[in-house]
C-alpha positions in Angstrom: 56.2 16.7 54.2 54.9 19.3 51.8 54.7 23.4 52.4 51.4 24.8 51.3 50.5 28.6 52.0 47.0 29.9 53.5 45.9 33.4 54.1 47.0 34.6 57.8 44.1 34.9 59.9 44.8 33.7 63.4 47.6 34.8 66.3 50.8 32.3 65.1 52.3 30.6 68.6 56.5 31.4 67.0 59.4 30.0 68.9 62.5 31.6 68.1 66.1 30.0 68.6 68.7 32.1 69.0 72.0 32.5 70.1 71.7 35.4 72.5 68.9 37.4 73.8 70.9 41.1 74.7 73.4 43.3 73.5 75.7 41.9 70.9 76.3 42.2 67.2 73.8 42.0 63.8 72.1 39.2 64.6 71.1 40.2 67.9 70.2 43.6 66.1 67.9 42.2 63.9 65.7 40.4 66.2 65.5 43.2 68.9 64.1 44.7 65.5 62.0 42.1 64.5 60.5 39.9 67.8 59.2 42.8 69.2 57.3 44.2 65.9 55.4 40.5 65.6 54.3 40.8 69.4 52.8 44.1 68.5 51.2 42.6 65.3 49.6 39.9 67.5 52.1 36.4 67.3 52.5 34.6 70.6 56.4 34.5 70.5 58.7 32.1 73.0 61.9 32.4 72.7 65.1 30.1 73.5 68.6 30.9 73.7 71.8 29.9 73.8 72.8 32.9 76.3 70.4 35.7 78.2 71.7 38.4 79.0 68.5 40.0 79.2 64.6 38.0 79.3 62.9 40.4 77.7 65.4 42.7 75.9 63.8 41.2 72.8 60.2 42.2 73.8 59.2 38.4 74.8 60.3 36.0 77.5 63.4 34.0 76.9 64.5 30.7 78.0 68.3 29.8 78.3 69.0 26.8 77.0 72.9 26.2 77.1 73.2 24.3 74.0 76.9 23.5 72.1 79.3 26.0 70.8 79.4 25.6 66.8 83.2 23.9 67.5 81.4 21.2 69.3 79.9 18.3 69.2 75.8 18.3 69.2 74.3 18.5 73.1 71.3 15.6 73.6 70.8 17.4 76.7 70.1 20.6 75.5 68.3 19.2 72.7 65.9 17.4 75.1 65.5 20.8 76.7 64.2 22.4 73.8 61.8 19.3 73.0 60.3 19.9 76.3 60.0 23.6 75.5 58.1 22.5 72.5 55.5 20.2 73.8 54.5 22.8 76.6 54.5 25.6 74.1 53.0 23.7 71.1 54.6 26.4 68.3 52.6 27.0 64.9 56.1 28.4 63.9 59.8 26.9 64.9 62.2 30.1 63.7 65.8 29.1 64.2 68.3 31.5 64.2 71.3 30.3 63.1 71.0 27.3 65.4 74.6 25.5 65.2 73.7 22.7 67.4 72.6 20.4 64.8 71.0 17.8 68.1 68.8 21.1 68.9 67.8 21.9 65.5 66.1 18.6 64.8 64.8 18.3 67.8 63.3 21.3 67.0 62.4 20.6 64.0 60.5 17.3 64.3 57.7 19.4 65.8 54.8 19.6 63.5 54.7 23.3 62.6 56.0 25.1 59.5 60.0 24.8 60.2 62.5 28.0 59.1 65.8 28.5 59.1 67.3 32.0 59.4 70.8 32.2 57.9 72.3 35.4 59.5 76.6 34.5 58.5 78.8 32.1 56.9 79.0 30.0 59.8 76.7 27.0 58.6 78.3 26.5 55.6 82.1 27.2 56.6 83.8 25.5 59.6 86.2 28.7 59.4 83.1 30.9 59.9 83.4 33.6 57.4 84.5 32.3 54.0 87.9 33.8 54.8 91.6 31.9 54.9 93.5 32.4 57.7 96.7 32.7 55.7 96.1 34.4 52.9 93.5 36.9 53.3 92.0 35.0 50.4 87.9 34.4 50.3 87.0 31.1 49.6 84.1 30.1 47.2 84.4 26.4 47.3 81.6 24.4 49.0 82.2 23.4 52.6 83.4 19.7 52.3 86.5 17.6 51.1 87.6 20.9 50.1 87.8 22.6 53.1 90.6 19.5 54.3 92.7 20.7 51.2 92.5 24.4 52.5 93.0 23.7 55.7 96.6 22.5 54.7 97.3 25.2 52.5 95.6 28.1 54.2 95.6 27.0 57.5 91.6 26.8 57.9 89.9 25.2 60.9 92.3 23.9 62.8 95.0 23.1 59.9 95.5 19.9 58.7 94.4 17.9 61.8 91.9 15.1 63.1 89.9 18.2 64.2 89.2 20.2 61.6 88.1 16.9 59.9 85.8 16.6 63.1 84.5 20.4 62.9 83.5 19.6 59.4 81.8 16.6 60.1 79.7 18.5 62.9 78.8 21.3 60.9 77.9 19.3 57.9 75.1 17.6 60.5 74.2 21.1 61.1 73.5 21.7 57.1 71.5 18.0 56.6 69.3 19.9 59.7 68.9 23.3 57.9 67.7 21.0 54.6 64.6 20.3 56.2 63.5 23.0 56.7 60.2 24.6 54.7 62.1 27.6 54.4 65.3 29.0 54.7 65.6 32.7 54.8 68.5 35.1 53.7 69.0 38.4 53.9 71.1 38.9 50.5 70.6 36.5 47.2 74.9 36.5 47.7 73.7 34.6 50.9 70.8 32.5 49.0 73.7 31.5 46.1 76.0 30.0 48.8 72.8 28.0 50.0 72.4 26.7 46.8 75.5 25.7 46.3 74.8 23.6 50.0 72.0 21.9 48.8 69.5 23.7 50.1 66.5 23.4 47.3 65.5 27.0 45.6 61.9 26.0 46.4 62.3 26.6 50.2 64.8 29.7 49.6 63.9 33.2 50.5 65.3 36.6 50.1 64.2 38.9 52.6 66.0 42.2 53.0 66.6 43.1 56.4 64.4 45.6 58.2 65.5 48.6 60.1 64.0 50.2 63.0 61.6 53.0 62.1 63.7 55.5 63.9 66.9 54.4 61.8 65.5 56.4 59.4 66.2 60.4 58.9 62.2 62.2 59.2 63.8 64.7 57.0 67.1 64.9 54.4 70.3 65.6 56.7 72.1 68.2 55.0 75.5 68.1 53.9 77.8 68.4 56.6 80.3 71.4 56.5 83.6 69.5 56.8 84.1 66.2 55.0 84.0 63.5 57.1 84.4 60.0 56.7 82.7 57.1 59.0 83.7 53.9 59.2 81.1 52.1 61.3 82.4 48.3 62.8 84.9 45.7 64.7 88.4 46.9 64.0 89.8 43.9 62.9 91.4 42.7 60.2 88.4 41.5 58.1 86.4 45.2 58.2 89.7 47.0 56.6 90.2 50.0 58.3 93.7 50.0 58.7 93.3 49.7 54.4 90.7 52.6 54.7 93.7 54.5 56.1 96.3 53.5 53.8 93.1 54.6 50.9 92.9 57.8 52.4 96.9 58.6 52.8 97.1 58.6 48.6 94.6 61.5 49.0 96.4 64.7 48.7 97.0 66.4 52.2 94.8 69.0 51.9 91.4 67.1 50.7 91.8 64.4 53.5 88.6 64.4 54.7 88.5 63.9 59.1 88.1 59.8 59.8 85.6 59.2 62.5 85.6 55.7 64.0 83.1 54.1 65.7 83.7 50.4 66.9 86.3 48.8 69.1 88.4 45.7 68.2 91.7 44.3 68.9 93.2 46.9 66.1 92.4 49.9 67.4 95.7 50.9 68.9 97.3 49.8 65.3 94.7 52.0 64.0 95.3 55.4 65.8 99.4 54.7 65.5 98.7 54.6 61.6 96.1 57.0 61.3 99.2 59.3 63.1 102.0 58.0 60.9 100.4 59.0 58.2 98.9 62.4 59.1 95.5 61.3 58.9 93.2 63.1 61.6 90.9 60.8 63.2 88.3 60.9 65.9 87.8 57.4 67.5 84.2 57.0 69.3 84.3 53.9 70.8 81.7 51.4 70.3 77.7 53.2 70.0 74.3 52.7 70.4 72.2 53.4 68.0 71.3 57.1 68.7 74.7 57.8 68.6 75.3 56.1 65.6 72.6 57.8 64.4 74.3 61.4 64.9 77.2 59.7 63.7 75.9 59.0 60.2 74.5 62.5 60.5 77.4 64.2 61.3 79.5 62.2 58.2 79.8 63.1 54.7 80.2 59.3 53.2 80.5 55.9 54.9 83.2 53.8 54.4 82.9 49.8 53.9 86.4 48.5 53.5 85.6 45.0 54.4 88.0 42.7 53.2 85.7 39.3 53.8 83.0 38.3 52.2 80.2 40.1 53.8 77.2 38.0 54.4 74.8 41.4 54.1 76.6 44.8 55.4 73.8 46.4 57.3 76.0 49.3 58.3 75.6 50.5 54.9 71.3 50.3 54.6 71.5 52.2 57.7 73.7 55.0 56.4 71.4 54.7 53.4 68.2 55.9 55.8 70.6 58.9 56.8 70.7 60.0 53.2 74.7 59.0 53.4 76.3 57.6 50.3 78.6 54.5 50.7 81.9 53.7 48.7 83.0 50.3 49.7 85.2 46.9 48.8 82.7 44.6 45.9 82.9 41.8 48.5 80.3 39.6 49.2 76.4 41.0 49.5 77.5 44.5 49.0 77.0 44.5 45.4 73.6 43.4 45.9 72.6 46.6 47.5 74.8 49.8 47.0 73.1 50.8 43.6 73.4 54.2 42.8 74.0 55.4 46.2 77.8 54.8 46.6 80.5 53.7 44.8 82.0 49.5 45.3 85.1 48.8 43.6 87.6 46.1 43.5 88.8 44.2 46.9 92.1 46.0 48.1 92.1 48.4 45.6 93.5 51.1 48.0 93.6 53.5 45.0 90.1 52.8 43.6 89.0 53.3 47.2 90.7 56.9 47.7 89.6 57.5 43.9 86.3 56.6 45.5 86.1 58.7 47.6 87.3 61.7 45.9 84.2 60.8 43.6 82.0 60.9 46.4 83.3 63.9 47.9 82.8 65.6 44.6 79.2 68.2 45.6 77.2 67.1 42.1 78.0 63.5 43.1 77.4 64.0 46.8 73.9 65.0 45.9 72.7 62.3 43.5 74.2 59.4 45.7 72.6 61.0 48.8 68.8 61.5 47.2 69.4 57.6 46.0 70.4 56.6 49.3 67.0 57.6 50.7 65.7 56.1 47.9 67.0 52.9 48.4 66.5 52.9 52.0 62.9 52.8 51.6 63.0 49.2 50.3 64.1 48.5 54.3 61.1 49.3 56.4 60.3 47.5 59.1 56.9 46.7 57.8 57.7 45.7 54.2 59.5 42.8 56.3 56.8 41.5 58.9 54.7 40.7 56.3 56.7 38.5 54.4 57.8 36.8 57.5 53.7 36.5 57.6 53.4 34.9 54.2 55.9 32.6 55.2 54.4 31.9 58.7 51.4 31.0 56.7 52.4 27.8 55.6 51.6 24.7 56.9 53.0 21.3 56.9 50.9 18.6 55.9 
């Protein structure tokens, strides 16, 4: 099969496999971004999904489809299920989601219509999930494979040096010969695209996309500067996102330029969190988990965002959006961050609590503030929702002949 491209004149029929239609976390925000903008420009869009929480929370109807967990084996059942969808819906476009089924996704894909593969985290091409050892802390760059059996004796990855975790691998390397037939494989960072390569998946079917945000994500006019520094650390307060390092950064700040912490997330650290943030004399406001008009305020209300993360992140999206606030980011150099902080923050090295707090202090600093603010609306501009349609429409354009 061969992938051409043709000017886009007709309505595309796209069906969309996902893991769940509703309320959830950045893949889930992405399409509620997306799905509903290609309605409006005119695509007939079905979609499937692993879990519904909601039919039409993504602005077209959704089918659940209860295919297998990525820790299991491949479900014929729900793979059949999807065929079925197929032939009644007869798609111009199969868009899968980060499909971990690797039964579904050929079913899927044996449909004759331009095939794409949407890679949203590490999960295809790690059985751990996100590139991160269990013991250790350590990120791993090595390709999943006979690799990942050495680590999990060492590190403790998958399910440690057992039958299973040989198993898991086995599963998710089906899942990867899937994603290599597709026409296209989209990520949202060229960190992202590089790990592809290194899976095999051919440059010729690779695309960047940057992810879009929502038109109302962005500030209609520069916030100003708010009159008490604040810091906002936006995410799941777990181990991998670094807060509790954002706190120990922030306690080698003298006492008297500590900026306020504001937190907004909830995780399974945040009562390790607040007992630190008092140890130390840090004063922090916790808002629980938010949508996204009050994360909105949020970013308004803050002076800088903080990205500790301490895994390699697969985009960082909470840093774009503080970007379309006019906030300036300082953050760990992990994963896709150096792709996109620029000019408008400040990345230094992973766990470098003193080159965060040093940072920061940068940041803080009013000159600095300014030019790392006007670049953040700068560079937020490259994000607009419409910039990122059409070059889903270019690649809808293809055909399989």
């Amino acid at each position: 099969m061969t992938f051409s491209t043709r000017e886009r004149s007709t309505t595309m029929r796209v069906l969309v496999l996902c893991e769940r239609v509703g309320e959830e976390g950045g893949m889930e925000t992405y399409l509620r971004t997306v799905l509903p903008a290609l309605v409006a420009a005119g695509d007939d869009v079905q979609i499937a999904a692993r879990f519904v929480d909601d039919a039409n929370a993504f602005g077209a109807q959704a089918e659940q489809v209860a295919w297998s967990d990525e820790h299991d084996a491949p479900s014929l059942v729900a793979a059949a299920t999807v065929g079925r969808i197929a032939d009644r819906f007869l798609p111009d476009v199969v868009l899968a989601e980060n499909v971990l089924d690797a039964a579904v996704l050929g079913r899927a894909f044996d449909r004759p219509a331009v095939r794409i593969y949407g890679v949203h985290d590490h999960r295809p091409f790690c059985p751990n999930g996100d590139r991160r050892y269990p013991q250790g802390g350590g990120i791993c760059t090595a390709p999943m494979g006979a690799a990942c059996t050495w680590h999990a004796l060492v590190h403790g990855c998958a399910y440690g040096p057992r039958a299973a975790t040989t198993r898991l691998v086995t599963t998710r390397r089906a899942v990867l010969r899937a994603i290599r037939r597709a026409d296209a494989v989209l990520t949202l960072s060229p960190f992202m695209a590089a790990i592809a390569r290194a899976h095999g998946i051919s440059s010729n079917s690779l695309h960047v996309i940057a992810p879009p945000l929502a038109n109302d994500a962005y500030a209609s006019s520069p916030m100003p500067r708010p009159a008490a520094d604040t810091v906002l650390f936006a995410g799941r307060l777990v181990p991998s996102k670094g807060c509790r390092t954002l706190l120990a950064a922030l306690a080698r700040l003298p006492r008297r330029q500590r900026p306020l912490l504001v937190v907004a997330g909830e995780g399974p650290e945040l009562e390790a969190t607040i007992a630190q943030a008092e140890r130390d004399e840090i004063s922090m406001r916790w808002l629980g988990r938010c949508d996204p008009s009050a994360m909105r305020a949020a970013y308004d209300a803050a002076t800088l965002v903080a990205m500790p993360s301490l895994w390699a992140e697969p985009f960082g999206l909470v840093g774009i959006e503080a970007f379309a606030r006019g906030r300036p980011v300082v953050a760990f150099s992990v994963g896709a961050i150096p792709d996109w902080i620029g000019g408008a923050g400040v990345a230094v090295h992973r766990g470098d609590e003193a080159a965060l707090a040093q940072g920061m202090a940068d940041l803080l600093a009013q000159t600095a503030w300014g030019r790392a603010s006007q670049a953040a609306l700068l560079q937020a501009q490259g994000y607009r929702l419409v910039t990122h349609i059409e070059a889903l429409h270019r690649i809808f354009a293809g055909r399989v002949a």
